[in-house]
C-alpha positions as CSV (number, residue, x, y, z in Angstrom):
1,X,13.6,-29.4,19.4
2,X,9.7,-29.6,18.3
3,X,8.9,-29.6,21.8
4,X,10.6,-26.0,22.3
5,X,9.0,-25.1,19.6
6,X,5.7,-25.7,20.7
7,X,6.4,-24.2,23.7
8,X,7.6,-20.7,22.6
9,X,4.7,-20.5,20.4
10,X,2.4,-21.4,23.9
11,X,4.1,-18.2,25.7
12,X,3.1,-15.9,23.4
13,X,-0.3,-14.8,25.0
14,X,0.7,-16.0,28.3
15,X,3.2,-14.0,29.5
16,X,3.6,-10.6,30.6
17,X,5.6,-7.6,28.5
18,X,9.5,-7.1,30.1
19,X,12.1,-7.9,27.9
20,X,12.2,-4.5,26.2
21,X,13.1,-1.6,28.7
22,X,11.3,1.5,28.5
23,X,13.5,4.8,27.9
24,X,11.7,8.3,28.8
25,X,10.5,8.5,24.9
26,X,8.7,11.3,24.3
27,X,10.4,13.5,27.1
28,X,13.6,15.0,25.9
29,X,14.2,18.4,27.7
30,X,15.1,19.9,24.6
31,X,11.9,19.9,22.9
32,X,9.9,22.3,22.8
33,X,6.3,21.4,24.9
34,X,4.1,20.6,22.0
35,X,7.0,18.5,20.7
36,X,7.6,16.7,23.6
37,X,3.6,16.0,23.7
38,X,3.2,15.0,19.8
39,X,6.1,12.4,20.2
40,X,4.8,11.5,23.2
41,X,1.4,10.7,22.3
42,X,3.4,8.6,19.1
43,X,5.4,6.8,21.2
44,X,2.3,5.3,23.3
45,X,0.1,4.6,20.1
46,X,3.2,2.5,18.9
47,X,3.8,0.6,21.9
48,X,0.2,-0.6,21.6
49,X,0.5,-1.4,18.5
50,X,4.1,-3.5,19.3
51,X,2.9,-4.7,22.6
52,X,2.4,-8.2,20.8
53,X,6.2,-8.5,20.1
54,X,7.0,-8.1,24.3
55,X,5.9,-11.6,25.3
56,X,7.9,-13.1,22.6
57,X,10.7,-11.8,23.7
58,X,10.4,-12.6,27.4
59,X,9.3,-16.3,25.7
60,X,12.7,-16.7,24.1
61,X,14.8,-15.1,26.8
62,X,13.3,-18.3,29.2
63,X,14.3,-20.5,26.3
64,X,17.8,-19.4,26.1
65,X,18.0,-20.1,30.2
66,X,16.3,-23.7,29.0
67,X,19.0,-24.1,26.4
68,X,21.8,-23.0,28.9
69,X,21.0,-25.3,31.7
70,X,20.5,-28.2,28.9
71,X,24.4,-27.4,27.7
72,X,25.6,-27.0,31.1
73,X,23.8,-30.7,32.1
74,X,25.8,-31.8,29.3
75,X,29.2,-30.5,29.8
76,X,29.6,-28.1,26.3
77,X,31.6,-25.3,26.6
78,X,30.9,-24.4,23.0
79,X,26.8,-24.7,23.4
80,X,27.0,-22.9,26.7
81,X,29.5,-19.8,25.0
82,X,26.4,-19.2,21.9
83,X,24.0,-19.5,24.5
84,X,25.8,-16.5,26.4
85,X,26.5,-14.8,23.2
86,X,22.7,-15.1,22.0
87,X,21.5,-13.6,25.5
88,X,24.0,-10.5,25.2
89,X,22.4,-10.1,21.2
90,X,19.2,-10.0,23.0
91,X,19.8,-7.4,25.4
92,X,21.1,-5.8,22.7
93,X,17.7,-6.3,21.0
94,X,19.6,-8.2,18.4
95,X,18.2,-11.8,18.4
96,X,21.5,-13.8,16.3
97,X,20.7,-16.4,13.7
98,X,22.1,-19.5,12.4
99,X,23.8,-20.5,15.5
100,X,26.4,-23.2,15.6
101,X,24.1,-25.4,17.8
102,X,21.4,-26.9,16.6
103,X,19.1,-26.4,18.8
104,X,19.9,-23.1,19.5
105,X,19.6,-22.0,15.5
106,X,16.3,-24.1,15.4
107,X,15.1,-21.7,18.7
108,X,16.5,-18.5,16.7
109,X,14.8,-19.7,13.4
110,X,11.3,-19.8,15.2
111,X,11.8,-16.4,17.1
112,X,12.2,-14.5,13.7
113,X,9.5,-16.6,11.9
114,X,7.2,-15.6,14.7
115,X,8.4,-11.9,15.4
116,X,8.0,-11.4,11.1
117,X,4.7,-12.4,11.6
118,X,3.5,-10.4,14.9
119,X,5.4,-7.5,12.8
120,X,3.4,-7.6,10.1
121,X,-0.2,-7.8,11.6
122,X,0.9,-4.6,13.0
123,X,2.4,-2.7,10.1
124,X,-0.4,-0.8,8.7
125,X,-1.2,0.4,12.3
126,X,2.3,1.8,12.3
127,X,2.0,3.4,9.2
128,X,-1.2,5.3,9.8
129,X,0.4,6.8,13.3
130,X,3.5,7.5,11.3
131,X,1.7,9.2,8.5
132,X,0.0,11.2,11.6
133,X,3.2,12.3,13.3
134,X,4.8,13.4,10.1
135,X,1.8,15.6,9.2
136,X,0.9,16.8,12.6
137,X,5.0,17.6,12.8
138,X,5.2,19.1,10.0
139,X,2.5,21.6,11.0
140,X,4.6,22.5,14.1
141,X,7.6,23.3,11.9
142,X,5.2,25.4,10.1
143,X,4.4,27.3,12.3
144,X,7.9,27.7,14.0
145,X,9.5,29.1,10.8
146,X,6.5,31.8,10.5
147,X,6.9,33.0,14.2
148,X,11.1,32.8,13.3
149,X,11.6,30.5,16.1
150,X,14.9,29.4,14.1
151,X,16.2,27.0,16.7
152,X,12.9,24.8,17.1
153,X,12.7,24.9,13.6
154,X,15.9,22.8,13.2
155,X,14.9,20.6,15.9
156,X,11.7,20.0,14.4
157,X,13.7,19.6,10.9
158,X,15.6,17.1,12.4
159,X,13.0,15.1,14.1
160,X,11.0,15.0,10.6
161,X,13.5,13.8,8.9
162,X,14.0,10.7,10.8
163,X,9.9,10.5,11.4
164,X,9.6,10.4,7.2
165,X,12.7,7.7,7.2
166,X,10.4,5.4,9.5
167,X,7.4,6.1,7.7
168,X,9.2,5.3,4.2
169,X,10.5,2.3,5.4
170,X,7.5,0.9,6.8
171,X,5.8,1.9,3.2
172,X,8.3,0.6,1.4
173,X,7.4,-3.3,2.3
174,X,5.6,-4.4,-0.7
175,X,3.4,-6.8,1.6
176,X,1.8,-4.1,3.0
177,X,-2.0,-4.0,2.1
178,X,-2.6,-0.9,0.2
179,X,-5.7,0.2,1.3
180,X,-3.5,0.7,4.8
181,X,-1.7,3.8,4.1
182,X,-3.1,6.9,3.3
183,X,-3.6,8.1,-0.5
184,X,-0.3,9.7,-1.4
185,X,0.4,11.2,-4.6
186,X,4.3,11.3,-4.1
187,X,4.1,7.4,-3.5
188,X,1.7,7.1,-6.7
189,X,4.4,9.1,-9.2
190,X,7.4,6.7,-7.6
191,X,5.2,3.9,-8.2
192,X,4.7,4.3,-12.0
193,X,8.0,5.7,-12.3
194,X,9.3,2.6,-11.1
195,X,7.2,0.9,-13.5
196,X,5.3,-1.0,-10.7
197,X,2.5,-1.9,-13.1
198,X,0.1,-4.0,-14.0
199,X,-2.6,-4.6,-16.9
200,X,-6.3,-5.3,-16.7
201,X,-7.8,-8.3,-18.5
202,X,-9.1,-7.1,-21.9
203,X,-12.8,-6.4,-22.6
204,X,-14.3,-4.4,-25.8
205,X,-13.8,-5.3,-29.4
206,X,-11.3,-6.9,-31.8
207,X,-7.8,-6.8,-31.1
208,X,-4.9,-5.3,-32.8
209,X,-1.1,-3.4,-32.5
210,X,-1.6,-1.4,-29.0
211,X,-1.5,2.1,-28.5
212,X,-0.6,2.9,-24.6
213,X,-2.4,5.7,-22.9
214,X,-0.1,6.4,-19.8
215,X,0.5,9.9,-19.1
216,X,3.8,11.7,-18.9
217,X,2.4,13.6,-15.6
218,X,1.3,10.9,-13.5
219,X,-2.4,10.6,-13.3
220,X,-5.6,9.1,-12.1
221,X,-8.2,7.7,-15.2
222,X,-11.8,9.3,-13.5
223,X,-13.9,8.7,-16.3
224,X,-14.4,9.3,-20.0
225,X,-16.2,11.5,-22.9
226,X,-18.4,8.6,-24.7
227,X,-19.6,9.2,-28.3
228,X,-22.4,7.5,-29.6
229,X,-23.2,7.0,-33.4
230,X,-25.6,5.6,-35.1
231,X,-24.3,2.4,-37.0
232,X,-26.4,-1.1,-38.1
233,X,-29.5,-1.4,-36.7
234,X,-28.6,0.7,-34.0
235,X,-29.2,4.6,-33.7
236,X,-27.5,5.2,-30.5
237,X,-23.9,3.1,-29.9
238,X,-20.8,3.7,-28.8
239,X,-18.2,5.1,-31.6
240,X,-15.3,6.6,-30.0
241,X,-14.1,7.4,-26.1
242,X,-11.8,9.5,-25.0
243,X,-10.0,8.3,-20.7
244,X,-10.5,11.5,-18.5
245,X,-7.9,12.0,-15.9
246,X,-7.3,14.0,-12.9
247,X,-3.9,15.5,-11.5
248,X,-2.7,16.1,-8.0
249,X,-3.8,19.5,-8.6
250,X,-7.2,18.3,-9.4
251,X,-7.5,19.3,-12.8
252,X,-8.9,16.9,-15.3
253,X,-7.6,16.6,-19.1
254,X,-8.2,14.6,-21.5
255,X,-6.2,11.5,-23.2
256,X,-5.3,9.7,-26.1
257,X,-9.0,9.2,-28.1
258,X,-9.4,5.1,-28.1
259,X,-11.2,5.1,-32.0
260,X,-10.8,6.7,-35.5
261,X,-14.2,7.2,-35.9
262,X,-16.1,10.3,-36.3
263,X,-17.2,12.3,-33.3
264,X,-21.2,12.2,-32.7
265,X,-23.2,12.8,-30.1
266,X,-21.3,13.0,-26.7
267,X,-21.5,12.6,-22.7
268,X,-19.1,12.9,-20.4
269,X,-18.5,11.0,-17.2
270,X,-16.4,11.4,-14.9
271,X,-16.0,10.2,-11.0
272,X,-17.1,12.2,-7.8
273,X,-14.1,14.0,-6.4
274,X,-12.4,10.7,-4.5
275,X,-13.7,7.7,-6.9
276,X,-11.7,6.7,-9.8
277,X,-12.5,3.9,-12.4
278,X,-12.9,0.7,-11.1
279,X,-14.3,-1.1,-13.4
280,X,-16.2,-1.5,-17.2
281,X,-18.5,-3.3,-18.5
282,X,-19.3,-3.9,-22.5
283,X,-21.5,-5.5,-25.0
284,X,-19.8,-5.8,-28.5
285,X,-19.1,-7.7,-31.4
286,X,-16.1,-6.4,-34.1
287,X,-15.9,-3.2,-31.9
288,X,-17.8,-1.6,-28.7
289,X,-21.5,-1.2,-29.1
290,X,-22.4,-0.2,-25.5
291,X,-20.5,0.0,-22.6
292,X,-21.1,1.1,-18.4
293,X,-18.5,2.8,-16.5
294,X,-17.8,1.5,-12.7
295,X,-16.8,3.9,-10.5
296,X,-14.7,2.9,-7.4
297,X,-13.8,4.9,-4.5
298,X,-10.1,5.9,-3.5
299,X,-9.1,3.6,-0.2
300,X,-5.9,4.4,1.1
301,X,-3.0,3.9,-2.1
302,X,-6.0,1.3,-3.6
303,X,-9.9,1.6,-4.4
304,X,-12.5,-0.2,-2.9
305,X,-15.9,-1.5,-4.8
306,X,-17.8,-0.9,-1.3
307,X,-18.4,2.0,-2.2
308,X,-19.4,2.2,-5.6
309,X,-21.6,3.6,-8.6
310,X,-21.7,3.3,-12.3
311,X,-22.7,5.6,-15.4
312,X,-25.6,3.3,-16.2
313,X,-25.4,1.4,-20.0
314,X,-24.4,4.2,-22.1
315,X,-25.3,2.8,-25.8
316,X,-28.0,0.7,-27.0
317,X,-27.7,-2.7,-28.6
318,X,-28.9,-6.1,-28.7
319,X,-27.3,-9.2,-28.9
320,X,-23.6,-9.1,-29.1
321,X,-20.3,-10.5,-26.6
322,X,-21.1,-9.0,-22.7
323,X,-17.6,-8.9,-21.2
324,X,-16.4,-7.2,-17.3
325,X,-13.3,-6.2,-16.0
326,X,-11.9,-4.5,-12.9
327,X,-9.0,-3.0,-11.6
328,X,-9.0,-5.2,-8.7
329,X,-8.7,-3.1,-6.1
330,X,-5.4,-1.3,-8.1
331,X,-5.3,2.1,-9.0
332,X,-6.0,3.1,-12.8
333,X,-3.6,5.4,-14.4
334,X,-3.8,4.4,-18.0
335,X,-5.4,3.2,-21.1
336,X,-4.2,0.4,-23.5
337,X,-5.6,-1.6,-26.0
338,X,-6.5,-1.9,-29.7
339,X,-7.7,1.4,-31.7
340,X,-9.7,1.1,-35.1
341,X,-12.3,2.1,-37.2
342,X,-14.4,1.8,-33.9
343,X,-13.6,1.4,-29.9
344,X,-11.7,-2.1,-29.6
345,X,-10.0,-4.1,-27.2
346,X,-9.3,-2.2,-23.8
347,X,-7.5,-3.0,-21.2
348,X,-6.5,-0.3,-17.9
349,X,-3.1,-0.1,-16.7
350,X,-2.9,-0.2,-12.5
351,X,-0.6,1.0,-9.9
352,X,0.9,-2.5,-8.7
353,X,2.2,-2.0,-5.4
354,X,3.0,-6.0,-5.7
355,X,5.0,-5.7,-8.6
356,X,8.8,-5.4,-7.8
């Protein structure tokens, strides 16, 4: 069976598109024009994006007429009934699996393996033109409910209801590269209501009993107010910093204050509207002495550090344990870590979209 195999696998970019029908998408007569266009213009950018999956298909159909004429050489009725059964599944669009012939489940096993992986080089296309056709049909809707047009209305209802389904689903695969899908703060809140999160490594100062910083209205960390102190040898080091975050609604406020020590001079620094924290580094010994805020912009429902800045060192201090940490990508929505006399260990809790 290696040898079919080898030779599905060959067809792939060799043949032309035919074993999936087309069907007059996009040109129901009871949509309204601009409806009829949008879903149109959907339908096309989506058979692009799935025109990789048609010469798999016509591949395993002209497998499945190999695999008949080998069980009709060789006189079984029962190979040549799951061959017949398998090529009514596939007109069905319904490829079987674990057939009662080996070589038949062995052709059915590599089928799926390759159309799960021709799928998902072309999921975060098809989320982006989902995430298009929702918001573009939601528009229409709009607008059909302000003019009282009650009977488009429900059509468009209906038709973005089952675009959102699509788009959910496709979302919802936890392979998906993040930085794919467009920021959404609906998908954010479900992720850390789920608890889909994940921790930092630690940098900063001594260790201790953790206090969690994760706010009740979910929220991205955009910076912090830094107090510096003097203390030692120092006259200017950090003391006391209080995470910054910023709603949906874009207001910022302000978080659980990561030190007991007195307030002193402050600064405040928080990220350019569409950059979050990305990153910090630190210098310290028992607790912070001076510390540099990496700011990372937003990409899709992740950051990226191609596009970055940073506070500069805010602190002064020599000597002293230099320690980095970044979110990797993740998006921060919390603070955890030790709190003493002074700023200690900290470590930023992430949105996970890997974590179950």
């Amino acid at each position: 069976m290696s040898d079919v195999r080898v030779r599905l696998v060959g067809f792939l970019l060799s043949l032309v598109p035919s074993l999936f029908c087309g069907d007059a998408r996009g040109q129901n007569p009871e949509l309204p024009p601009e409806m009829r266009q949008l879903k149109a213009q959907r339908d096309e950018a989506i058979d692009k994006v799935d025109a990789p999956l048609k010469p798999l298909g016509v591949s395993y159909r002209r497998h499945l007429e190999t695999l008949q004429d080998t069980a009709r050489s060789s006189g079984s009725l029962s190979a040549m009934i799951e061959v017949l059964k398998e090529k009514e599944r596939v007109r069905d669009q319904a490829a079987g699996r674990d057939s009662d012939w080996e070589e038949l489940a062995s052709l059915q096993q590599t089928y799926h393996e390759e159309l799960k992986a021709l799928k998902e080089k072309g999921r975060a296309s098809r989320v982006r033109i989902e995430k298009v056709y929702v918001e573009e049909l939601t528009k229409i809707k709009d607008q059909y409910v302000r003019s009282g047009e009650i009977a488009f209305s429900n059509l468009a209802i209906r038709e973005l209801r089952s675009a959102e389904a699509r788009l959910s689903q496709e979302i919802g695969q936890r392979n998906l590269d993040p930085s794919m899908v467009a920021f959404d703060w609906t998908r954010l809140e479900e992720m850390v209501a789920r608890g889909r999160l994940s921790e930092t490594e630690p940098v900063g100062g001594s260790s201790g009993d953790d206090t969690r910083d994760l706010p009740e209205k979910t929220a991205l960390l955009v910076g912090f107010e830094v107090y510096l102190n003097p203390f030692r040898d120092s006259d200017s080091t950090v003391r006391r910093i209080i995470p910054i975050y910023r709603d949906r609604d874009g207001r910022t406020f302000e978080g659980v204050p990561r030190s007991n020590a007195q307030k002193g001079d402050k600064s405040r620094h928080v990220a350019k509207d569409g950059y979050v924290v990305g990153g910090i580094e630190t210098v310290s010994e028992a607790g912070i002495r001076k510390m540099k805020i990496i700011f990372h912009q937003i990409q899709g429902m992740g950051t990226t550090e191609e596009d970055a800045y940073d506070s500069g060192w805010l602190g002064e201090w020599n000597g002293g344990r230099e320690a980095s940490m970044t979110t990797k990508g993740r998006l921060p929505v919390g603070v955890n870590g030790f709190i003493g006399l002074g700023v200690g260990e900290i470590r930023l809790i992430v949105a996970d979209p890997d974590r179950p």
